[in-house]
C-alpha positions as CSV (number, residue, x, y, z in Angstrom):
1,X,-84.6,3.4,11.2
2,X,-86.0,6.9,10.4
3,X,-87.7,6.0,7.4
4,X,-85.7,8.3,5.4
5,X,-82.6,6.8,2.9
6,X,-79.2,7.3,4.2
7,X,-77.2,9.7,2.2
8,X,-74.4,8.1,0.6
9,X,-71.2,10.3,-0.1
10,X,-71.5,12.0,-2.9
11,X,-74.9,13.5,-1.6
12,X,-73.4,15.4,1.5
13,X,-71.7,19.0,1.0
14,X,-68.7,19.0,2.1
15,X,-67.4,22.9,2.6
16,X,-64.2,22.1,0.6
17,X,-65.5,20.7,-2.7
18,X,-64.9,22.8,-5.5
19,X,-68.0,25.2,-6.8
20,X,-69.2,24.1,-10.3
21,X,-71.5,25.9,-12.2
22,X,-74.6,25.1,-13.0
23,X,-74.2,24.9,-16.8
24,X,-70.8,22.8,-16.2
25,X,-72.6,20.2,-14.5
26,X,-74.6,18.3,-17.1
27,X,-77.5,18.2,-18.7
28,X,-80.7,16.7,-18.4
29,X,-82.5,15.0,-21.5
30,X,-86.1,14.1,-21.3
31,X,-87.0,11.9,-24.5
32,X,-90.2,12.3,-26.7
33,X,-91.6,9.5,-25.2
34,X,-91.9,10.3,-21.6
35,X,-93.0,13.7,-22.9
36,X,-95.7,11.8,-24.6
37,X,-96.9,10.0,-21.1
38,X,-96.2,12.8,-19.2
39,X,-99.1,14.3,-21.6
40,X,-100.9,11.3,-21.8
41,X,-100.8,11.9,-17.6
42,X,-101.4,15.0,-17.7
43,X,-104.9,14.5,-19.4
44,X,-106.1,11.0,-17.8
45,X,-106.2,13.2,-14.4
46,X,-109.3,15.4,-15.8
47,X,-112.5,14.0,-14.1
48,X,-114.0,14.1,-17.3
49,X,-111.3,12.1,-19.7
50,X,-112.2,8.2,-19.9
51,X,-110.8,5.6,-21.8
52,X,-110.5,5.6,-25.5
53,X,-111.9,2.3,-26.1
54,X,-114.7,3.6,-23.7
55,X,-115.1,0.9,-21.3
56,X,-115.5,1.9,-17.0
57,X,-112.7,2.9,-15.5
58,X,-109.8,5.9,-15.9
59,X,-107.2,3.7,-16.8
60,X,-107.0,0.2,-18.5
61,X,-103.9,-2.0,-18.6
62,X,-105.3,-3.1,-22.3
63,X,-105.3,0.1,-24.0
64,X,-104.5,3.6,-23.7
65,X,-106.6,6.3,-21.9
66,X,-105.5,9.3,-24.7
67,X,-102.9,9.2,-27.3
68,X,-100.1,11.8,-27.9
69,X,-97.7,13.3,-30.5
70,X,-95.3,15.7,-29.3
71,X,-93.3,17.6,-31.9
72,X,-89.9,19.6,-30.6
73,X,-87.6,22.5,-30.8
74,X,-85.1,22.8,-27.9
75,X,-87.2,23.5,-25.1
76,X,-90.6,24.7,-26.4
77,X,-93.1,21.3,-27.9
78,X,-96.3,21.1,-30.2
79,X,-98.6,18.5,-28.8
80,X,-101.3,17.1,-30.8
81,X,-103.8,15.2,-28.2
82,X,-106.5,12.4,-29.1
83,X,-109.2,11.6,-25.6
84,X,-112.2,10.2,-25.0
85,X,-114.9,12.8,-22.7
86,X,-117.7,12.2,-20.6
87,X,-121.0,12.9,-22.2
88,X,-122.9,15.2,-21.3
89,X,-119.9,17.9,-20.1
90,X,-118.8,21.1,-21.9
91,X,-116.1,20.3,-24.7
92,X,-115.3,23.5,-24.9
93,X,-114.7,24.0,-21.5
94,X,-112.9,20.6,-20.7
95,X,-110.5,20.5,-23.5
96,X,-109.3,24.2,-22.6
97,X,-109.2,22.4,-18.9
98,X,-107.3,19.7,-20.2
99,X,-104.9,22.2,-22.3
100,X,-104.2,23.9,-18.7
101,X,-103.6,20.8,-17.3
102,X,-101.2,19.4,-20.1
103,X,-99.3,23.2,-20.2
104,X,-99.1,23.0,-16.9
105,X,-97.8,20.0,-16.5
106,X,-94.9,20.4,-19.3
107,X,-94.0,23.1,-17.6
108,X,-93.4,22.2,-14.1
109,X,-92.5,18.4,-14.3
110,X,-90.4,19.0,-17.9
111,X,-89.1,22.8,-18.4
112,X,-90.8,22.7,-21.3
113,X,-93.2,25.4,-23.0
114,X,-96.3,24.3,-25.1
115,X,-96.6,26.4,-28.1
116,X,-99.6,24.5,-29.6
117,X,-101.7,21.9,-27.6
118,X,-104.3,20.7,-30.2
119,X,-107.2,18.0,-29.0
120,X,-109.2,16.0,-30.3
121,X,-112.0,14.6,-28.5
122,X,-112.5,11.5,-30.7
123,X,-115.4,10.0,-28.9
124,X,-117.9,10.8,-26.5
125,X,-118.5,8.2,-23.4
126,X,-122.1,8.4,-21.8
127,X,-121.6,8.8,-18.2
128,X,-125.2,9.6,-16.1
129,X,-122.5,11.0,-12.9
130,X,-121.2,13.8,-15.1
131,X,-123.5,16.2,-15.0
């Protein structure tokens, strides 16, 4: 075994098969709510973002680590962001971090262009290391 998944039929070229265009094929619709974790995701991966409820540790089973509202219009979003931050860093500095981050990642894992990525840093988290 190769480790890799055997390709089943329909995954093969064959040189025969009729040509379809690419806007013939389908379409691909990603819902508000996995843009809203892939945000969430997005921001969680910052060093600096902890948990809202502010207890150790990135991510907690019991609550969520930011909070997102994503508002759309075909394929450019609003995102409105609510995280926790390290104390002492730079807010300034590691929200626009986090913007990049979230832009970044709407971009390449969603095709989708942030307009407006407001955050809120809702509370700070002493942390000694994060200096």
């Amino acid at each position: 075994m190769s480790g890799q998944p055997e390709a089943l039929p329909s995954d093969r070229a064959t040189p025969d098969a009729p040509r379809v265009a690419p806007g013939v094929r389908g379409a691909t619709v990603v819902s508000d709510r996995a843009v809203e974790r892939l945000v969430r995701a997005a921001a969680v991966g910052h060093p600096y973002v902890r948990p809202l409820d502010g207890r150790p540790g990135i991510r907690r089973a019991g609550g969520p680590a930011a909070r997102a509202d994503v508002r759309r219009s075909g394929a450019r979003v609003a995102v409105r962001l609510r995280i926790a931050v390290a104390y002492p860093v730079p807010l300034g500095r590691t929200s626009s971090e986090v913007r990049r981050r979230v832009a970044q990642a709407l971009e390449r894992m969603a095709g989708l262009v942030a307009d407006r990525i407001d955050i809120d840093v809702v509370r700070l988290v002493p942390d000694p290391r994060a200096r």
